[in-house]
Structures are given as structure tokens and as C-alpha cells.
BATI-731617 format. One record per residue (C-alpha): residue number from 1; residue in one letter; chain; x, y, z. Coordinates in nm, 2 decimals. Last residue first. Example, Ala and Ser with C-alpha at 12.3 -4.5 7.8 and 13.67 -1.06 7.14 Angstrom:
<2; "s"; "A"; <1.37; -0.11; 0.71>>
<1; "a"; "A"; <1.23; -0.45; 0.78>>
END
This chain:
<284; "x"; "A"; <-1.29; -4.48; 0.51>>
<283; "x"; "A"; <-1.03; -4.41; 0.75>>
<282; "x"; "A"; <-0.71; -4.53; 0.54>>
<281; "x"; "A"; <-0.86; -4.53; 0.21>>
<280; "x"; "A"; <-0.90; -4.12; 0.24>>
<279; "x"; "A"; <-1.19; -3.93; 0.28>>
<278; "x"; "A"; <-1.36; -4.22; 0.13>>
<277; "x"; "A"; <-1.50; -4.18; -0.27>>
<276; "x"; "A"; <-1.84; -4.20; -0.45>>
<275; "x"; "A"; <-2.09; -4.23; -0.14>>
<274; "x"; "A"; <-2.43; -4.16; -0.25>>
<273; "x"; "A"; <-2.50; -4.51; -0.41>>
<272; "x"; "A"; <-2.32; -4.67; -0.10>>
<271; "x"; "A"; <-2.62; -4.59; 0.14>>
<270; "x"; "A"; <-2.50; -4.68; 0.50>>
<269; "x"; "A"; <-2.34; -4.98; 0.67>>
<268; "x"; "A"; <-2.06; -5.18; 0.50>>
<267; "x"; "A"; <-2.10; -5.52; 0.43>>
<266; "x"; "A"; <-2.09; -5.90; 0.56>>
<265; "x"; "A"; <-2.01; -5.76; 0.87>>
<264; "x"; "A"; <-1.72; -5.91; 1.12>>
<263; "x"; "A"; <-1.47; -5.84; 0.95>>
<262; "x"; "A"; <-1.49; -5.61; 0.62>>
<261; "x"; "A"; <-1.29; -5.59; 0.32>>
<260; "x"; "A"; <-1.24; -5.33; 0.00>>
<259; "x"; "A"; <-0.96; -5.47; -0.21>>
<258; "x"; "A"; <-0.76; -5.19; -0.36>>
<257; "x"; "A"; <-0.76; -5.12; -0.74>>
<256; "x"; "A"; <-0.47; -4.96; -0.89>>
<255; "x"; "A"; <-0.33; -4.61; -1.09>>
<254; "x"; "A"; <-0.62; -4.53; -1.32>>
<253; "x"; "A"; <-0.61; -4.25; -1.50>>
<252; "x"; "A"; <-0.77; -3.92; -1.49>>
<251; "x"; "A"; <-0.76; -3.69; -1.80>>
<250; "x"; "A"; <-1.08; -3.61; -1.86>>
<249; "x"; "A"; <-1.29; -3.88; -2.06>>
<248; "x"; "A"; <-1.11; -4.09; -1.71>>
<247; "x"; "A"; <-1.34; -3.88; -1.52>>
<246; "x"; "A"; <-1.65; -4.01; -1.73>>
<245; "x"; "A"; <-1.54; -4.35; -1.72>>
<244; "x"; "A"; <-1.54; -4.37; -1.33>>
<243; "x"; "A"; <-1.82; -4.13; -1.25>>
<242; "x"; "A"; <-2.05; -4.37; -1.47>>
<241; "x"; "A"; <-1.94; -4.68; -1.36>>
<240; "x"; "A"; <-2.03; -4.66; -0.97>>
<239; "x"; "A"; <-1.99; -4.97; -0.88>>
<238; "x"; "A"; <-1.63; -4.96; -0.88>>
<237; "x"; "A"; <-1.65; -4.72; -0.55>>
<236; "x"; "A"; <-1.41; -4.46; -0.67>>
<235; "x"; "A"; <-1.03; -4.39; -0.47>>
<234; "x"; "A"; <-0.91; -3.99; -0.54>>
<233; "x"; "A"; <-0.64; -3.84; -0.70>>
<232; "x"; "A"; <-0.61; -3.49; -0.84>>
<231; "x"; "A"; <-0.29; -3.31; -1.06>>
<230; "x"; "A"; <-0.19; -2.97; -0.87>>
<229; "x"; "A"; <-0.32; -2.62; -1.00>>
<228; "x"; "A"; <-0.61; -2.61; -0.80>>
<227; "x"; "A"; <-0.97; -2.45; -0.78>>
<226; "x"; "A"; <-1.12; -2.52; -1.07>>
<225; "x"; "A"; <-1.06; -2.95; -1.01>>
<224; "x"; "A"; <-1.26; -2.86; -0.68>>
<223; "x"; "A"; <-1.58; -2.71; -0.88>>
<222; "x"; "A"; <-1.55; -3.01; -1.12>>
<221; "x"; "A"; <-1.53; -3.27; -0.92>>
<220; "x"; "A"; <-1.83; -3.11; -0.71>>
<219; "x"; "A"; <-2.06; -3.11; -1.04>>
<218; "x"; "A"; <-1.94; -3.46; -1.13>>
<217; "x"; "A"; <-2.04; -3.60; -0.77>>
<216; "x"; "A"; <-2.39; -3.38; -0.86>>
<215; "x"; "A"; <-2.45; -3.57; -1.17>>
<214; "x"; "A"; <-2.35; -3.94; -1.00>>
<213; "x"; "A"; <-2.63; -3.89; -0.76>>
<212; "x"; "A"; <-2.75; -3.73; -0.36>>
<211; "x"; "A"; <-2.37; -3.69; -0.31>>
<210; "x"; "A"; <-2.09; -3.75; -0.07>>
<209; "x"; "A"; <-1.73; -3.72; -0.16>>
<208; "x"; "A"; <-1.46; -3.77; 0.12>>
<207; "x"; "A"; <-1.22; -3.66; -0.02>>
<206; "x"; "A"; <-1.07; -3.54; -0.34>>
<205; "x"; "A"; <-0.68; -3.54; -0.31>>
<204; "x"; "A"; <-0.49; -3.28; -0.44>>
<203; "x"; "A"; <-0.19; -3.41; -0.60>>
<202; "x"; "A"; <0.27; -3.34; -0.51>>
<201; "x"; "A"; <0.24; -3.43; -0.16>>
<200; "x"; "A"; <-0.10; -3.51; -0.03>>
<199; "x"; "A"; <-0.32; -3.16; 0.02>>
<198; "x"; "A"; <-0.69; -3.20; 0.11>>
<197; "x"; "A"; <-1.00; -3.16; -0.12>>
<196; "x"; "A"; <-1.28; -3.19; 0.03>>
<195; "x"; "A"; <-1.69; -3.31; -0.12>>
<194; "x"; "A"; <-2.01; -3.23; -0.02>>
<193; "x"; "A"; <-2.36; -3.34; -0.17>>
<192; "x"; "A"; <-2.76; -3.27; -0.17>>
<191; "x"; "A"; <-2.79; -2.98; 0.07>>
<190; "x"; "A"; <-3.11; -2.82; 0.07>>
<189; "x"; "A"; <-3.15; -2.48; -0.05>>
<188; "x"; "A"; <-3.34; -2.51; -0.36>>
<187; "x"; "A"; <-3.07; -2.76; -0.48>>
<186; "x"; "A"; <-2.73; -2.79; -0.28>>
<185; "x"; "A"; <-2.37; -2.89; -0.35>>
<184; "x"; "A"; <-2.11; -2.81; -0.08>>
<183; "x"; "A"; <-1.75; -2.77; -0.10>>
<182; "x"; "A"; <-1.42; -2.79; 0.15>>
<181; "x"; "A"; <-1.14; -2.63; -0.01>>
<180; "x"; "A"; <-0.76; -2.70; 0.11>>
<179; "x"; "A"; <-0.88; -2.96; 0.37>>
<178; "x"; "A"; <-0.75; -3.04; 0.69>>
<177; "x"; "A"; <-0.86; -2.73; 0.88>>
<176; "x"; "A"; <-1.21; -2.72; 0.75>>
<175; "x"; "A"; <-1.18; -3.13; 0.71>>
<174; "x"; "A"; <-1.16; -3.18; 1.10>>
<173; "x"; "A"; <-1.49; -3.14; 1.19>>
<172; "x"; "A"; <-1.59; -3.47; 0.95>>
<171; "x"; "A"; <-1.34; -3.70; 1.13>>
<170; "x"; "A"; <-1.46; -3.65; 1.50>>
<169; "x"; "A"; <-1.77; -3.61; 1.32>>
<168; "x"; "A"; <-1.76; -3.92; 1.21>>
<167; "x"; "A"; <-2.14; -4.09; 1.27>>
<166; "x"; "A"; <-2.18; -4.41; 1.10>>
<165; "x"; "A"; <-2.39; -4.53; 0.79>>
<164; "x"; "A"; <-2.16; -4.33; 0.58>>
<163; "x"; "A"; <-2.47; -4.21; 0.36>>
<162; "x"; "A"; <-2.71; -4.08; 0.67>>
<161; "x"; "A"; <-2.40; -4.00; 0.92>>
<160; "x"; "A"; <-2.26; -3.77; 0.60>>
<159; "x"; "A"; <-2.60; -3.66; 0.55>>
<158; "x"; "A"; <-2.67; -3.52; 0.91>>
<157; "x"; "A"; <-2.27; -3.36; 0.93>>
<156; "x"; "A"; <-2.32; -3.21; 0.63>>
<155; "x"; "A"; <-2.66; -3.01; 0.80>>
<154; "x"; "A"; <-2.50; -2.96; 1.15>>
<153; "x"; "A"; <-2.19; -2.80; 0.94>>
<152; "x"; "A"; <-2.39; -2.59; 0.68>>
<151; "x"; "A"; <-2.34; -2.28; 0.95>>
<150; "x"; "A"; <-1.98; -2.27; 0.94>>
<149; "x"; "A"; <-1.97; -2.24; 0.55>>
<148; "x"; "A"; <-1.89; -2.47; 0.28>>
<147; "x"; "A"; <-1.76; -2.32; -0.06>>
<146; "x"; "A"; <-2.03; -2.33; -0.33>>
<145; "x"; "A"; <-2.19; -2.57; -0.59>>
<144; "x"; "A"; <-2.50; -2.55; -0.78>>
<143; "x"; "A"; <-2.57; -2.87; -1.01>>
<142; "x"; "A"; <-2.60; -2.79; -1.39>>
<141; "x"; "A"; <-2.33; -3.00; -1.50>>
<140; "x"; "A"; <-2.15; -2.79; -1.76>>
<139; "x"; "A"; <-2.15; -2.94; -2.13>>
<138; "x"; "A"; <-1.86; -3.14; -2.26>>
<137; "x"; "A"; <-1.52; -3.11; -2.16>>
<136; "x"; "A"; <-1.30; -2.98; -1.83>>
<135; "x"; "A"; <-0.98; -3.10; -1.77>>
<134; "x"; "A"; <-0.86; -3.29; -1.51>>
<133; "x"; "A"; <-0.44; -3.34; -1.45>>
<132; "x"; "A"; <-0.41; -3.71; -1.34>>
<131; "x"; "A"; <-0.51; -3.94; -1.09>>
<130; "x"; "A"; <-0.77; -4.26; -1.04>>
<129; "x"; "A"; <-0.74; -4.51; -0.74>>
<128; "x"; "A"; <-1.03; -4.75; -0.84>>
<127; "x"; "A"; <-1.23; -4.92; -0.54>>
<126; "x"; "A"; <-1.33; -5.25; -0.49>>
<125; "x"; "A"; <-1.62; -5.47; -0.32>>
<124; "x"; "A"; <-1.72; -5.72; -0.01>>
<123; "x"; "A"; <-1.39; -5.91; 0.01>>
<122; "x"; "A"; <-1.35; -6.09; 0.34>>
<121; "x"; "A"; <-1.11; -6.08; 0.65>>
<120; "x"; "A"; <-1.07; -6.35; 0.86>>
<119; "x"; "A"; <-0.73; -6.36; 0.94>>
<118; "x"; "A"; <-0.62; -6.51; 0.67>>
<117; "x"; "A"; <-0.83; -6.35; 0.43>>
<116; "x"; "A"; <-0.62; -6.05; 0.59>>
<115; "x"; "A"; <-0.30; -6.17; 0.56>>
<114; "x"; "A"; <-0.41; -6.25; 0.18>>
<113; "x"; "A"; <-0.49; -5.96; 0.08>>
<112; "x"; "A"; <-0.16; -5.74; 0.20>>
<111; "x"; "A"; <0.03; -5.78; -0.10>>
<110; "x"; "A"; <-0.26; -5.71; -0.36>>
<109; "x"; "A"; <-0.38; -5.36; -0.15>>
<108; "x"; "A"; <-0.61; -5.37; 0.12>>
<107; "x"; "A"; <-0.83; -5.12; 0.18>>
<106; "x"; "A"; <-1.00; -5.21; 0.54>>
<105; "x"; "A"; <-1.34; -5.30; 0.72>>
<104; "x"; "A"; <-1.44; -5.34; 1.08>>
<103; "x"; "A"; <-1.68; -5.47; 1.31>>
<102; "x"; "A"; <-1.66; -5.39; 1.65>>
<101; "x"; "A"; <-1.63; -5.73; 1.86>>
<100; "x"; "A"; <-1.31; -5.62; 2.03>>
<99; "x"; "A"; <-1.15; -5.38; 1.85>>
<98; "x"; "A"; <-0.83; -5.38; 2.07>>
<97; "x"; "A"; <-0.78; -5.78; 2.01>>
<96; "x"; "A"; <-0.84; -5.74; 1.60>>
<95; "x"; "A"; <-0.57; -5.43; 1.63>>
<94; "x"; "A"; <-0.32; -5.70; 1.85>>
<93; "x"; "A"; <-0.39; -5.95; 1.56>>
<92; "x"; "A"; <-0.29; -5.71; 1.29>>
<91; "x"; "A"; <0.01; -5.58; 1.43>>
<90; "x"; "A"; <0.15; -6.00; 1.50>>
<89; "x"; "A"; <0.03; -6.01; 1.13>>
<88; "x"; "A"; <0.26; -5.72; 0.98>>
<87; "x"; "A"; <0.58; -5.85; 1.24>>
<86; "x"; "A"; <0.55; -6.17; 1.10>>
<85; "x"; "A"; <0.93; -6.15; 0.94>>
<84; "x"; "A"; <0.82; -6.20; 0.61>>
<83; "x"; "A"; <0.94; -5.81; 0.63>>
<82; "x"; "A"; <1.19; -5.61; 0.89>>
<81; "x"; "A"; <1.41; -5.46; 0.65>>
<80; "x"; "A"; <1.13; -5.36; 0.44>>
<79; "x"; "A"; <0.98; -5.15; 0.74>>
<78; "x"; "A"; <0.59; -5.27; 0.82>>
<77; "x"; "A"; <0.36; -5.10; 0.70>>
<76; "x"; "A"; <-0.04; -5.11; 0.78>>
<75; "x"; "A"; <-0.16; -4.76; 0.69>>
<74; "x"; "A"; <-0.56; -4.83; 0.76>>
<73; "x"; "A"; <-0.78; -5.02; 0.99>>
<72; "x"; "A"; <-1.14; -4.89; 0.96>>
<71; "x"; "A"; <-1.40; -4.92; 1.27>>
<70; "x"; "A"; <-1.77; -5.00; 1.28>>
<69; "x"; "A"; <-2.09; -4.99; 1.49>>
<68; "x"; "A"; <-1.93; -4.99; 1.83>>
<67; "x"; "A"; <-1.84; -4.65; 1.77>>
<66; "x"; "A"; <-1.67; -4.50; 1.41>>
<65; "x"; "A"; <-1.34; -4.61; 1.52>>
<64; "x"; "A"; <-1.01; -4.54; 1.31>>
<63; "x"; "A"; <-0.76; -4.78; 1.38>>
<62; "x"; "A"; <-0.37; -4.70; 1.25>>
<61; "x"; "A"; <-0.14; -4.91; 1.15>>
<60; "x"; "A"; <0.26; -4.92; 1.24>>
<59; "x"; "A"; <0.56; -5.09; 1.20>>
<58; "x"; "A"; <0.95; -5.16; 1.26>>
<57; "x"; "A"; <0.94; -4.78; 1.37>>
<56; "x"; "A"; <1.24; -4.53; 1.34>>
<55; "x"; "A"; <1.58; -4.59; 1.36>>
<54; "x"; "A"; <1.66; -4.74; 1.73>>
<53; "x"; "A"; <1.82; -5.04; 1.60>>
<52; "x"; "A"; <1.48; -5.28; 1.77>>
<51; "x"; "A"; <1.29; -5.11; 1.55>>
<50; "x"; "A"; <0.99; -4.93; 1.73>>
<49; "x"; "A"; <0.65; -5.12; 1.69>>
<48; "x"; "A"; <0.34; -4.90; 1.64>>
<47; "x"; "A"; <0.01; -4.82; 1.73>>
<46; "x"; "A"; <-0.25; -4.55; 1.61>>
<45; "x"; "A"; <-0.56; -4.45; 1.72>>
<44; "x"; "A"; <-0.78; -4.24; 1.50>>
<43; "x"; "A"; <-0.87; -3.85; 1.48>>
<42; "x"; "A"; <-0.50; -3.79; 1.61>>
<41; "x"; "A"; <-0.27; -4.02; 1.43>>
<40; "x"; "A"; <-0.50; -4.01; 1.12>>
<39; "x"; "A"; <-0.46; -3.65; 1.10>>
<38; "x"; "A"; <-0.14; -3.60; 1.10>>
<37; "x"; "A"; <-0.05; -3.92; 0.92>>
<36; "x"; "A"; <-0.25; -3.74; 0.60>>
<35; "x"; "A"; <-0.06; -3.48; 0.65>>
<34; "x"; "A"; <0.30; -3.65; 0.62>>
<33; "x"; "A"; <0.21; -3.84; 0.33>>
<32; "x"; "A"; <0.53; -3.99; 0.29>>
<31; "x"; "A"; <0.42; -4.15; -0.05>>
<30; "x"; "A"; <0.46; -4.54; -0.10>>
<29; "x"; "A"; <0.78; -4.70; -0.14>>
<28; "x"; "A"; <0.79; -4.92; 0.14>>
<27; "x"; "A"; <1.07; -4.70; 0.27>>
<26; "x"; "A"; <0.88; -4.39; 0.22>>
<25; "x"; "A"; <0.55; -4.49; 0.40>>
<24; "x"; "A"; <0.81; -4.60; 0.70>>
<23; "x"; "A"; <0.96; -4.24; 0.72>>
<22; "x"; "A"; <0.65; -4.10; 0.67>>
<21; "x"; "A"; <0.52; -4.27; 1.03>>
<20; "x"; "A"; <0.88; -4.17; 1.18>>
<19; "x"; "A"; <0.74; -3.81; 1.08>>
<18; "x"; "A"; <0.42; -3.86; 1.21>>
<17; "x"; "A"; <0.57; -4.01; 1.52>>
<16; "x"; "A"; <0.54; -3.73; 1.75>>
<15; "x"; "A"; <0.16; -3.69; 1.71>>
<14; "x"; "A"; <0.11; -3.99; 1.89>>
<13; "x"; "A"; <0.12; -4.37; 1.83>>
<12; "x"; "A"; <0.02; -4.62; 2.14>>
<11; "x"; "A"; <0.27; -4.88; 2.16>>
<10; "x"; "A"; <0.31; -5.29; 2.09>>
<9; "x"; "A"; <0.62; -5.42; 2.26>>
<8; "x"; "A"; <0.94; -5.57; 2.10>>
<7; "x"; "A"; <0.88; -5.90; 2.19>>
<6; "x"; "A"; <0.80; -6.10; 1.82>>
<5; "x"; "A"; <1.12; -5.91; 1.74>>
<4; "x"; "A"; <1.34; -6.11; 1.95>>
<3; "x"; "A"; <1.50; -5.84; 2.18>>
<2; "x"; "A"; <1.86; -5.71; 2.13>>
<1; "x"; "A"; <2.14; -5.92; 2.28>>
END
């Protein structure tokens, strides 16, 4: 007799199961995403359950620790054929045992709120997933942007701890192989804003994006917008009005809002006026 599901065992995730990882994204209907597995799988830590018919996983999640100060859950799924069946909470609760008392914060889409408000989860903002073709209008932003170099790593990797609050280099060092273009933004030689722009099936995907104001966040959209041919997406901290409606004026539109939730912390470290979009919404 095959095993009650609520026994199938809890396992470590590995660079093997990025495919069975897309798999899953593809039967719940989102994108495969097989790159952005890649990463997650190795920069985070990712566990799984595999379906008791031996095709594929029942679920999977991914944590993403930033140190005792905070980790970010991300990529819960759990296969259609397996759903309402509490697989997705028994995943969650195992990830809230492994964390210990880190705090930790998540995207959660409108079907997977309530678990998590359930579990102790609680709404501290939103972001706006925009996408589209951009097109240029209006005047240029006058902010100086240029392709990151080796040496402006130790620099990026001082704001990025400054405005995320946490230190991710274990994320950060991976964008100039993860990323298609990887830009920097500077005044009078000091660096004021960085943003990537990573492959994710059919878009480009602008991500992380740091920056000292909403002018130079327009000045790097811009610069990575020149340099493809795909249509862009990227998640926007609702708060920041201005970048929203003005990347909308050019072609972006929205796609949906994802609940932004924390556990343990009433909100997120860091400086949220410089941080206009996550590397992705699965690590933060």
C-alpha cells in the first residue's frame, strides 16, 4: 500500500531537482522558470516531498537565509493532484521548525494568504508585478549608468547590506553569472544604485533594484530596457507611486499584487525607500 501522504518524508532539494522543480511550477500553471530554480536551489535551501507515484515531487519551497536576522520562504507548490490535501501546510510548518526563531517574510499570492495568516503570518505591505514591452518617452533621466565591473563589487555589496538590511552576498555574487546585464548608477564617482536583469522564459526580469531615489531606479530601467529585445517584468514596492505610474506611461502593465508578510518581525529590516524591486519574490 503506498504511504499516507502526511508520511512521505520531508528532503533536502539539490541541483538535480530543478527540472522536477519546473515541472511542479508548470502544473500549477505558473512559469517553469528553470533558472530561477537554479539558483534558488543552490544560494537557498530547498526541500521537497516526492509523490508517492514516483513522477516528480508532491511539493517543494525553498528558504533563503539572510543569518539569524531574516530568511525569505519562496516557491511554495504543491502538485494539483495532491491539493487540499495538507501537504502545502505540513511543508510550511517543517520550514517554520528549520528556521527556528529567525524571522522571516514571504510573497504570497491570494490562494496561499490565508495558510499563512494561519500560521502566523502577517501583512506588512504589497508589491505590483508589472510586464510589458518598455518604451522610451519623455526627457532622458540624467543619472549616469554603466555596466558593473569586478572592482564595484565590495562597493554594491556595502549598499545592498545598507538598503536590504541583511547581508546577501551569497545571493549578490551570483548575479554576474545569473544575470544577463548587471548595471550600476553612480554620481561623481560614488555609487548611488544597481539593478540585474536575469533571463525567465520568454521576459527579462529586473532584479534586484537598489537606488539612492525614484530618478536613478528610472535611469537603470531605462539602461536595462536598451539592452534587450524580450518584454520586462519585475515586482514594485506599492509605496513607491511614482516608479509605478511612470513605468506603466511606458508600456508596463500590471499582472497582480502579492501579499508581502513577515513572521516574527513586524517589518522588514533596511531602508525600503531605496529598494524598488527584490531579486526575485522568491528570495527577496
Amino acid at each position: 500500500m503506498p504511504s499516507p501522504l502526511s508520511d512521505l518524508p520531508i528532503r533536502r532539494l539539490t541541483s538535480k531537482d530543478v527540472v522536477s522543480c519546473a515541472d511542479l511550477s508548470e502544473d500549477r500553471g505558473w512559469p517553469r522558470e528553470d533558472h530561477k530554480w537554479g539558483l534558488l536551489v543552490t544560494a537557498g535551501t530547498g526541500y521537497g516531498i516526492d509523490a508517492p507515484d514516483g513522477k516528480g515531487l508532491t511539493a517543494a519551497c525553498v528558504l533563503t537565509s539572510y543569518g539569524a536576522g531574516l530568511a525569505a520562504i519562496g516557491m511554495v507548490l504543491v502538485a494539483e493532484r495532491y491539493s487540499r490535501q495538507g501537504i502545502g501546510r505540513r511543508l510550511m510548518e517543517h520550514v517554520l521548525a528549520e528556521a527556528k526563531d529567525t524571522p522571516l517574510t514571504l510573497h504570497a499570492t491570494p490562494s496561499g494568504k490565508p495558510l499563512y495568516e494561519e500560521l502566523g503570518f502577517t501583512l506588512t505591505g504589497r508589491a505590483e508585478m508589472v510586464r510589458g514591452r518598455f518604451t522610451p518617452s519623455g526627457p532622458a533621466v540624467a543619472v549616469a549608468t554603466r555596466p558593473a565591473v569586478a572592482e564595484d563589487l565590495p562597493t554594491l555589496l556595502r549598499l545592498d547590506t545598507e538598503v536590504f538590511g541583511q547581508d546577501r552576498t551569497h545571493m549578490i555574487t551570483r548575479l554576474p553569472g545569473f544575470a544577463d546585464h548587471l548595471l550600476v548608477a553612480e554620481e561623481d564617482g560614488v555609487l548611488i544604485g544597481y539593478a540585474a536583469l536575469w533571463p525567465n522564459m520568454n521576459t527579462h526580469v529586473i532584479g534586484p533594484l537598489i537606488a539612492r531615489d525614484t530618478q536613478t531606479a528610472k535611469a537603470l530601467i531605462t539602461a536595462l530596457a536598451s539592452r534587450t529585445d524580450r518584454p520586462l517584468r519585475t515586482d514594485i514596492d506599492v509605496r513607491h507611486e511614482e516608479l509605478l505610474a511612470w513605468v506603466k506611461e511606458r508600456g508596463l502593465e500590471p499582472v497582480a499584487f502579492n501579499a508581502v508578510m513577515t513572521y516574527g518581525i513586524t517589518f522588514l529590516p533596511g531602508d525600503w525607500t531605496r529598494r524598488f524591486a527584490p531579486l526575485t519574490v522568491a528570495a527577496g
